[in-house]
C-alpha positions as CSV (number, residue, x, y, z in Angstrom):
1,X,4.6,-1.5,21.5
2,X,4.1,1.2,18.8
3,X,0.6,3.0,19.4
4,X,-1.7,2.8,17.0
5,X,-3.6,6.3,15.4
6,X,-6.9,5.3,17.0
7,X,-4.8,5.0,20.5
8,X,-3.5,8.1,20.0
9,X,-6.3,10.3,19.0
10,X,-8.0,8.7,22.4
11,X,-4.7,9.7,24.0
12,X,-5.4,13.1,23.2
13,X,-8.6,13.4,23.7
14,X,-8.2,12.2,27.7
15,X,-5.0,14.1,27.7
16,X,-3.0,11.1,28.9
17,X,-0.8,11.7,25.7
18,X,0.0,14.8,23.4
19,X,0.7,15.2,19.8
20,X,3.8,16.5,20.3
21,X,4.9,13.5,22.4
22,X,3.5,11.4,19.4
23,X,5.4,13.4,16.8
24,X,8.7,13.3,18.8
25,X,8.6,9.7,19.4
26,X,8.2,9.0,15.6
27,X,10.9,11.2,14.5
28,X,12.9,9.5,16.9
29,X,12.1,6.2,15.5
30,X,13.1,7.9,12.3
31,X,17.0,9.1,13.3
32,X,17.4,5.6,14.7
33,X,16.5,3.3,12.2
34,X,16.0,5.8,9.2
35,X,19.8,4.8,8.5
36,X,19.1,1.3,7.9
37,X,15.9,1.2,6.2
38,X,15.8,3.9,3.4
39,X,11.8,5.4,4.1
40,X,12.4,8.2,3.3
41,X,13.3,11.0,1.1
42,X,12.5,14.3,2.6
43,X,11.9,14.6,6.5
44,X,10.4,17.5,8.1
45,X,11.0,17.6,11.5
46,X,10.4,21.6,12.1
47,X,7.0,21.5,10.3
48,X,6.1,18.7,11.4
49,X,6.3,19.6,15.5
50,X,5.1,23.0,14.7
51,X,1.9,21.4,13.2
52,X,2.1,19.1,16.5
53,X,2.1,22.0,19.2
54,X,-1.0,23.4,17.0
55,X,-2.7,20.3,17.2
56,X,-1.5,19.8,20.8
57,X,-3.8,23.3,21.2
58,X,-6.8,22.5,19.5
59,X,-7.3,19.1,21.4
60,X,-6.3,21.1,24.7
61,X,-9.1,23.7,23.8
62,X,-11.6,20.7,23.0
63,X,-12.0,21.8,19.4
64,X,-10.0,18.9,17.1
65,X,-10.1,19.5,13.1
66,X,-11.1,15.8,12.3
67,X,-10.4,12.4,13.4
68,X,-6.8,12.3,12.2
69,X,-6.1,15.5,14.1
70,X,-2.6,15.3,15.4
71,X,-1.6,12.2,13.7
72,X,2.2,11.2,12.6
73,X,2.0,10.3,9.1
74,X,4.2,10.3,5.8
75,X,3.1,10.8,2.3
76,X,4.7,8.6,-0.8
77,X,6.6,10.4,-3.1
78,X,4.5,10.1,-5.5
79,X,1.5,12.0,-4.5
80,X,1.7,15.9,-4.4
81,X,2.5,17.4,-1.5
82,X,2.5,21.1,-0.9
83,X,5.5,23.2,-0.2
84,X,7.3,19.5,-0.8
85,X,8.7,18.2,-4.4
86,X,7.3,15.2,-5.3
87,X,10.7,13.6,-7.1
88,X,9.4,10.3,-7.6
89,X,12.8,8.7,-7.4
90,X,13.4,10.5,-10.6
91,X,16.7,12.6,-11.9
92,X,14.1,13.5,-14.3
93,X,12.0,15.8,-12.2
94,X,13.4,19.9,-11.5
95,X,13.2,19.8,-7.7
96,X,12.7,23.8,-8.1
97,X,8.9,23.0,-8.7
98,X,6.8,25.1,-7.9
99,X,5.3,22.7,-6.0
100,X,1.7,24.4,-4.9
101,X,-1.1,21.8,-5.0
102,X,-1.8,18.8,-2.7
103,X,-3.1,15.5,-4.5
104,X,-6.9,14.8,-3.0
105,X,-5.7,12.9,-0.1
106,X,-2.7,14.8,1.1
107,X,-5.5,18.0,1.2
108,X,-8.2,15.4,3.0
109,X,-5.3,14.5,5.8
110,X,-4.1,18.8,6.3
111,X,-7.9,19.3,6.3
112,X,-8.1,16.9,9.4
113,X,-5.2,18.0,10.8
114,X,-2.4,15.2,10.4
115,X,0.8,16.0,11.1
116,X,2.8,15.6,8.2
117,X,6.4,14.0,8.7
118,X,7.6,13.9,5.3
119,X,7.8,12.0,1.6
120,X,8.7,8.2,1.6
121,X,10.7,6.3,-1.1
122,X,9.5,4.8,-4.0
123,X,11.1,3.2,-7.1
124,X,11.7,5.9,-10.4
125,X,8.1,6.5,-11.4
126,X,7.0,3.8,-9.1
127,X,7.6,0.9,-12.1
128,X,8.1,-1.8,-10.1
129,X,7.8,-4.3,-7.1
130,X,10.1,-3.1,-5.2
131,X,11.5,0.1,-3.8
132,X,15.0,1.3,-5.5
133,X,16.2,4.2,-7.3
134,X,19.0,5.6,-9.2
135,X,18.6,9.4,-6.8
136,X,17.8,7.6,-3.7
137,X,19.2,4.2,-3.3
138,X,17.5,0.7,-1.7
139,X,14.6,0.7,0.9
140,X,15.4,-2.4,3.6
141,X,13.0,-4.3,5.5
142,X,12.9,-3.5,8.3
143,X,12.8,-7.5,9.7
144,X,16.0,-8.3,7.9
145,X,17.8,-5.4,6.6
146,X,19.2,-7.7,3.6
147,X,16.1,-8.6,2.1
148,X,13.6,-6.1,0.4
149,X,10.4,-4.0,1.7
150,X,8.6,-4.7,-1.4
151,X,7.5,-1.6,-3.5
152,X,6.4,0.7,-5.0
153,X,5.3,1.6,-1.2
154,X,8.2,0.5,0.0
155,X,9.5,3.0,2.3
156,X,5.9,4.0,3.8
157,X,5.4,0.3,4.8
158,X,8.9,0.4,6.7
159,X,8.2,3.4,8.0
160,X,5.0,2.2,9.6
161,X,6.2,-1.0,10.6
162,X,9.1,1.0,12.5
163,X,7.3,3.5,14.2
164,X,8.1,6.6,11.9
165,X,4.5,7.9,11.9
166,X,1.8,5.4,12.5
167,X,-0.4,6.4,9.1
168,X,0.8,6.8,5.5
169,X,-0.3,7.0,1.7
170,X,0.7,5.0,-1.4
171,X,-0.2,4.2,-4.4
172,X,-1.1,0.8,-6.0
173,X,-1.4,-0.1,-9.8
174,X,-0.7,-4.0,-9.6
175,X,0.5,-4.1,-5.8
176,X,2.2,-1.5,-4.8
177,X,0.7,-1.0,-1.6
178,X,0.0,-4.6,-0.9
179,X,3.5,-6.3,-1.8
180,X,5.0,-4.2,0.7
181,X,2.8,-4.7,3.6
182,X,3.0,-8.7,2.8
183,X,6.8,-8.1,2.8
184,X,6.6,-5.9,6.2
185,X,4.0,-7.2,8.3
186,X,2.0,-4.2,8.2
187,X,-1.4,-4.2,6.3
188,X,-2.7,-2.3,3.3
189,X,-5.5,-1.6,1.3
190,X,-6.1,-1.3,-2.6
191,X,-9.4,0.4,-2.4
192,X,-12.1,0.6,-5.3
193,X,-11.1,2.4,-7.6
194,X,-12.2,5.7,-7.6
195,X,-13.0,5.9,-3.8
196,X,-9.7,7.7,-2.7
197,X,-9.6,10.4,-5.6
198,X,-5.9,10.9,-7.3
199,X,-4.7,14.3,-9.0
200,X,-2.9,14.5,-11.0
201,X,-3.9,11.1,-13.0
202,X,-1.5,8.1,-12.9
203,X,0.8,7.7,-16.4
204,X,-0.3,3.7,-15.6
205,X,-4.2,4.8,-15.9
206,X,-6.9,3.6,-14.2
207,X,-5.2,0.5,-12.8
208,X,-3.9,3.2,-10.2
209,X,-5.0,3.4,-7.0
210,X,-4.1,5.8,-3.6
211,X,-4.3,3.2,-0.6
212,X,-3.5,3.5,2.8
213,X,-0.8,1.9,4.9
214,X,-0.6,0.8,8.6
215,X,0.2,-1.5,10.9
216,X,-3.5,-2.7,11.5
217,X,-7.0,-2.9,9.9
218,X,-8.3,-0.8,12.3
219,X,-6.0,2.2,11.7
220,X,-6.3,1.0,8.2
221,X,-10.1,2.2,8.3
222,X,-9.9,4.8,10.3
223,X,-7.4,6.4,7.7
224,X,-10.0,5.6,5.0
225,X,-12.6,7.9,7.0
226,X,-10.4,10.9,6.2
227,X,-9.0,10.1,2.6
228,X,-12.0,9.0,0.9
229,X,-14.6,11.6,-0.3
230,X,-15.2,13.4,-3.6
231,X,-12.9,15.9,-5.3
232,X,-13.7,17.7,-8.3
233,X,-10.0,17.1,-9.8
234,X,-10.4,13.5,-10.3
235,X,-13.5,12.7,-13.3
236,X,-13.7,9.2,-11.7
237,X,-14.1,10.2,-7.9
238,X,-16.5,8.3,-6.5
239,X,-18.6,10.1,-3.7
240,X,-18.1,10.9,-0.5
241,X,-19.0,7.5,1.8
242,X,-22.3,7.9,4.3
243,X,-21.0,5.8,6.8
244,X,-17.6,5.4,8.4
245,X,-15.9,2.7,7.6
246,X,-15.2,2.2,11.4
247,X,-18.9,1.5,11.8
248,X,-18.8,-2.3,11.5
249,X,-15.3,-3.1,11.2
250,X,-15.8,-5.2,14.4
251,X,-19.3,-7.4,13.2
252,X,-17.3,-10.6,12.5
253,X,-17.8,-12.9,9.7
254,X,-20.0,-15.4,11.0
255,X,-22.1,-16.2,7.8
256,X,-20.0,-14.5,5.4
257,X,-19.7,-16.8,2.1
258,X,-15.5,-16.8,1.8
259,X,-14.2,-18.4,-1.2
260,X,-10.3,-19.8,-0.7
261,X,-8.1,-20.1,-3.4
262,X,-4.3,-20.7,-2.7
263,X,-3.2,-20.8,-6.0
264,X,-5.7,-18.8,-8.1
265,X,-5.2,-22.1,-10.2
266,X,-1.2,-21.3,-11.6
267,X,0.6,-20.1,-9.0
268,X,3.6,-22.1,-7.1
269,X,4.2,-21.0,-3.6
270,X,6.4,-21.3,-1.2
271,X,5.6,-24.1,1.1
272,X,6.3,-22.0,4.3
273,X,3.1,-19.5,2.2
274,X,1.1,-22.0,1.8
275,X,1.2,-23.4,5.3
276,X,0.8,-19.9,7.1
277,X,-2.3,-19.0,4.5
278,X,-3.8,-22.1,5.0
279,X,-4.0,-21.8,9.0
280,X,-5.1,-18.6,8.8
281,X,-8.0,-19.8,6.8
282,X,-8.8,-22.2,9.1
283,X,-8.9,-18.9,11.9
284,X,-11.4,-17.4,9.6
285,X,-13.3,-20.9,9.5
286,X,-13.0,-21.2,13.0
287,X,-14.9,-17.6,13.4
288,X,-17.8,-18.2,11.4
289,X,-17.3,-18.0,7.8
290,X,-18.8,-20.2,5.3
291,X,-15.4,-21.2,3.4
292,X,-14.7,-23.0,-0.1
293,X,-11.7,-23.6,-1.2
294,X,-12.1,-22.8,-5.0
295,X,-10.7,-21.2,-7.7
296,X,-12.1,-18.0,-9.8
297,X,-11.7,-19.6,-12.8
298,X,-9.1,-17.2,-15.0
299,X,-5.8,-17.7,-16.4
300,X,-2.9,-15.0,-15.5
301,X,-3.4,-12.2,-17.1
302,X,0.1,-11.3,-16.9
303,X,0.9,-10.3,-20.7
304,X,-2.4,-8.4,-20.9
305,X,-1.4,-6.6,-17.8
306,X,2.5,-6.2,-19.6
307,X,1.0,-4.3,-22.1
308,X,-1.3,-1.9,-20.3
309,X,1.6,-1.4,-18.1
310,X,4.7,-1.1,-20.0
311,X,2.7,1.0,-22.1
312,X,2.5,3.3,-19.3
313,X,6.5,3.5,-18.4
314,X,6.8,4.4,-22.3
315,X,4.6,7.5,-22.2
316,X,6.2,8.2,-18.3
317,X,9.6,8.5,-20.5
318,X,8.4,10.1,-23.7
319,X,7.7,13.3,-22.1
320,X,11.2,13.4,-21.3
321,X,13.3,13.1,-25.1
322,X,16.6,12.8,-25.3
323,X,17.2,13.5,-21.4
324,X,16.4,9.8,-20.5
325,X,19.9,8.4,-20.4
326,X,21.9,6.6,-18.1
327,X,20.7,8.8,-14.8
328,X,17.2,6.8,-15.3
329,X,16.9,2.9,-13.9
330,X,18.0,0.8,-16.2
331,X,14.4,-1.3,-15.9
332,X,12.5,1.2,-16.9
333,X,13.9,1.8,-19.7
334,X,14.1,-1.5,-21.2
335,X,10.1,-2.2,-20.0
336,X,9.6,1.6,-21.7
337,X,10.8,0.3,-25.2
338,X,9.1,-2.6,-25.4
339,X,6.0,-0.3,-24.4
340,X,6.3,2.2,-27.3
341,X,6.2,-1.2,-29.6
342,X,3.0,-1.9,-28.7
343,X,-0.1,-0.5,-31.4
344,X,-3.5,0.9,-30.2
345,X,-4.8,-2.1,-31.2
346,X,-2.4,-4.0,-28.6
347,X,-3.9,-2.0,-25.8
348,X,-7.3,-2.8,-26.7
349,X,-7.1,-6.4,-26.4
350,X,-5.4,-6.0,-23.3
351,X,-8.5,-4.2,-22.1
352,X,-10.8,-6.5,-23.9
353,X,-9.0,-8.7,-21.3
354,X,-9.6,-6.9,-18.3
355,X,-12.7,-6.2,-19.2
356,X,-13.8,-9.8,-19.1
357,X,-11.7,-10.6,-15.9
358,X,-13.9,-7.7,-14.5
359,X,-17.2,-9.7,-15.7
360,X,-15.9,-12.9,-14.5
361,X,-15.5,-11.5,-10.5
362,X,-18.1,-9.8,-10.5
363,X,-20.0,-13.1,-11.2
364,X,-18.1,-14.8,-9.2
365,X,-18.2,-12.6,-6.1
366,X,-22.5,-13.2,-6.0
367,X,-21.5,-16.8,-4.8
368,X,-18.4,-15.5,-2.2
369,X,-18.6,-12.2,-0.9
370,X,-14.6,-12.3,-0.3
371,X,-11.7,-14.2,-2.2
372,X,-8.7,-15.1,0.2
373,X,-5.2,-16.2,-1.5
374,X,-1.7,-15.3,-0.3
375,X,-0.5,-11.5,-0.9
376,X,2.7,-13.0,-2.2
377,X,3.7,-16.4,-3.2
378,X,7.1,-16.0,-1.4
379,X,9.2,-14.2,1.2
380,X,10.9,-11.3,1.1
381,X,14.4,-11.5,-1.3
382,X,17.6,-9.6,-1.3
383,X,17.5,-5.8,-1.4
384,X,18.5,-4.0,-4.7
385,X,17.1,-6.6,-6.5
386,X,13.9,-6.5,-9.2
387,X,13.2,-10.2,-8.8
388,X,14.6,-13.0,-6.8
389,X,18.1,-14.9,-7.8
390,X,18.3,-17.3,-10.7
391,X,14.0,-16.2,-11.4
392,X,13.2,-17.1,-15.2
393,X,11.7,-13.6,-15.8
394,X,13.6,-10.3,-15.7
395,X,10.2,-8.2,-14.9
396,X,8.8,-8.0,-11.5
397,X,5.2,-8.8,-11.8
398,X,6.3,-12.6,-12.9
399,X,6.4,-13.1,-9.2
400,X,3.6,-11.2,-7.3
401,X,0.7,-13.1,-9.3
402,X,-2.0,-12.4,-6.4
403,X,-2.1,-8.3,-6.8
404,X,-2.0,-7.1,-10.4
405,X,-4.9,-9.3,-11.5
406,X,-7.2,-7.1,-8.7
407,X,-5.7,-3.3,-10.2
408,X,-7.3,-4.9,-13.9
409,X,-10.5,-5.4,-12.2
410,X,-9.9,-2.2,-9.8
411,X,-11.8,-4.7,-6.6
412,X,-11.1,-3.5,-3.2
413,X,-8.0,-6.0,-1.7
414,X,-6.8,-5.8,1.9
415,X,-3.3,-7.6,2.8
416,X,-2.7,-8.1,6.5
417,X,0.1,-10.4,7.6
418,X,-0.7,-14.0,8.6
419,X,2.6,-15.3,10.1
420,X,6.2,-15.7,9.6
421,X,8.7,-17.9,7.1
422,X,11.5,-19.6,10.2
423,X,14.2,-16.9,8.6
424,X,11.7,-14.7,10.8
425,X,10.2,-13.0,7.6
426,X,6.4,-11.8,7.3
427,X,3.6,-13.6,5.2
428,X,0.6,-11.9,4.0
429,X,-2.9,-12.9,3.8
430,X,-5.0,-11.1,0.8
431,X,-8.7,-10.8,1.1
432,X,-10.3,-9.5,-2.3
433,X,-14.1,-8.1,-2.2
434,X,-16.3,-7.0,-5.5
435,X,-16.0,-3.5,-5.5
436,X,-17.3,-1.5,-3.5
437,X,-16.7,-3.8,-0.7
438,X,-14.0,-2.2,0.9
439,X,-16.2,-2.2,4.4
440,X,-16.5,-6.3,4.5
441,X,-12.8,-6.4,3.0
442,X,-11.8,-4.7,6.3
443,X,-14.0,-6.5,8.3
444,X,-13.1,-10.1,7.3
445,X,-9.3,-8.4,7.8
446,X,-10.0,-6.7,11.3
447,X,-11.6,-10.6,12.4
448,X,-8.1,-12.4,11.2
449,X,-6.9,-9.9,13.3
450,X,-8.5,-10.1,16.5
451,X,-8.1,-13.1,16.4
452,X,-4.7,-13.1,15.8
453,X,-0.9,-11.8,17.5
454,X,1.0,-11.2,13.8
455,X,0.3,-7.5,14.1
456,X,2.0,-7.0,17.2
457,X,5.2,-8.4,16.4
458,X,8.5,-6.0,16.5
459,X,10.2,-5.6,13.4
460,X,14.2,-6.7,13.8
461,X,15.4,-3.1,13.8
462,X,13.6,-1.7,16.7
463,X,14.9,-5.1,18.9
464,X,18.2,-4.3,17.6
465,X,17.4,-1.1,19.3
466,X,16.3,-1.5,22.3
467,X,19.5,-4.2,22.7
């Protein structure tokens, strides 16, 4: 069984454990199984066990930095990382740097004292739904090496799920951190936006969003106690939260109004989904909660989101002239053009959209105070893929209708996994709060939870391991 962070850091504060044990055992797990899976992109293993033994110190001298002190994790590479590039998948990029600035929550995690493994893989400028690039190849998953591990987030949700640091960091602007954990078992968080600051700004705007990844809600809030909090780089940062989100993480949800919808009223889902969802509605039912099954009440707001977002890729590639050729993914080119088509007054009405989707949960969510639908209407398909085999659409948000809608609105959204398909895949259950939420998203997550075995399941490639 793969500790989790909060084990750990009571590991090391009873001495039974150390962080250089912790931080030997995950780079193990990463030269066995890096091979397969892809995670990540640049590992540090000197750094990251001299960061350990100086960890190791502090806790031994009874003075810890913080409450990630001494904790594996992995950064995205997407996010600035000191000393690091931050390549984003991208010929584009001059590895030579310099690189000299953390992003808000890479300086949050060195300020607590996290020991920093290394940069996972993401997709070229993190376009899509899954996690491929022309510099760095196909992320797996890690419960069938054939099929994908979702994206953007891709490789920090197989690097969780496999042991190679228990915390990490993504991004999310339409369900990058969330596909991924529904495809991996592991959970994730979209927070509200604004509550983990980002630096520098996203090229897709404000339907961005930093988000941490683990392998459960717990972990999942303590690693929101140290990457949340104001920072003067970010003009939308919200402020630093008053309580920890830890607080009541474990209240339950007896009483808690929970509206069900497992379609959002045009979705199609696998019937292996739907059956796994449903059940673990009925666990939530079971523990308390007031549930309805009912829909919000909006269309898909899929071609509004198209234009915000392939508007986006086009000024990612602009910067760039002549020098995008045939070294940058083919996808994001072809989404870029059709961006650069698009008028001012195009993106306008797609924010007119969003802006009334944003009205119409936030009306909603004073009857429910969550939404629960699946994370993903299907299972994890084959690797080095953009969408499934014979799919009608070429662009990846055609099939991960539960996320994208929640980036347009920027409301907090927790996926934690809720069962397997009979191939042995995961299946993730999303629970969507109004914003600023994210405390009773986690709890009605950390009460599936407890409730539940899903999150102690063992990923394919570590039992191929240990055979």
């Amino acid at each position: 069984m793969i500790p989790t962070a909060l084990e750990l850091v009571q590991g090391y504060r009873a001495k039974t454990i150390s962080p250089v044990e912790a931080t030997r055992e995950a780079l193990a797990a990463i030269e066995s199984h890096e091979g397969a899976a892809n995670a990540f992109v640049l590992v540090d293993a000197e750094g990251a066990l001299a960061a350990a033994k100086a960890s190791e110190a502090r806790w031994h001298a009874g003075q810890p930095l913080g409450p990630g002190d001494g904790v594996p994790t992995s950064i995205k590479d997407a996010l600035w990382t000191r000393g690091w590039p931050t390549l984003r998948g991208s010929w584009l990029i001059d590895e030579a740097g310099p690189w000299e600035e953390d992003a808000p929550a890479v300086a949050r995690l060195r300020e607590t004292g996290a020991v920093l493994l290394g940069k996972t893989t993401t997709p070229e400028y993190s376009w899509k739904g899954v996690t491929d690039s022309p510099r760095y190849g196909v992320t797996r998953n890690p419960w069938d090496p054939a099929t994908t591990a979702g994206g953007s987030s891709g490789g920090s949700a197989a690097a969780v799920a496999l042991g190679m640091g228990v915390w990490s960091v993504g991004t999310d602007a339409g369900g990058s951190v969330r596909i991924p954990a529904g495809f991996t078992g592991t959970v994730a968080l979209k927070p509200t936006y604004g509550l983990i600051p980002a630096f520098p700004p996203s090229p897709f705007g404000t339907l961005a969003h930093p988000g941490p990844m683990t392998r459960t809600v717990a972990d999942t809030a303590a690693l929101m106690d140290v990457i949340t909090g104001f920072d003067a780089r970010d003009w939308a940062a919200m402020p630093t939260p008053s309580a920890s989100f830890l607080t009541a993480l474990d209240d339950g949800v007896a009483g808690l109004r929970v509206a069900f919808s497992p379609t959002l009223g045009f979705v199609r889902n696998d019937p292996e989904v739907d059956a796994a969802v449903r059940a673990a509605v009925t666990v939530l039912a079971d523990a308390g909660a007031r549930v309805e099954e009912v829909d919000p009440g909006f269309a898909d707001p899929l071609e509004a989101f198209h234009i915000l977002w392939f508007s986006g890729a086009a000024k990612v590639l602009e910067a760039y002239g002549e020098a995008v050729d045939g070294r940058v993914d083919p996808g994001l080119r072809r989404v870029a053009a059709t961006g650069a088509s698009f008028s001012a007054s195009d993106y306008l009405d797609a924010t007119a959209v969003r802006m009334r989707l944003g009205e119409l949960m936030g009306r909603f969510h004073q009857r429910y105070d969550v939404l629960v639908t699946p994370t993903l209407p299907l299972p994890a398909f084959a690797a080095g893929r953009d969408v499934p085999e014979g799919w009608p659409s070429p662009d990846w948000a055609s099939w991960t209708p539960y996320t994208y809608p929640f980036n347009m609105t920027q409301q907090p959204a927790v996926s934690v996994p809720c069962g397997f398909t009979s191939a042995g895949l995961p299946i993730g259950l999303q629970i969507v709060g109004p914003r600023h939420a994210d405390a009773t998203v986690l709890r009605v997550g950390r009460a599936y939870e407890v409730a539940t075995e899903w999150h102690r399941r063992t990923p394919e490639l570590i039992a191929q391991g240990a055979r």
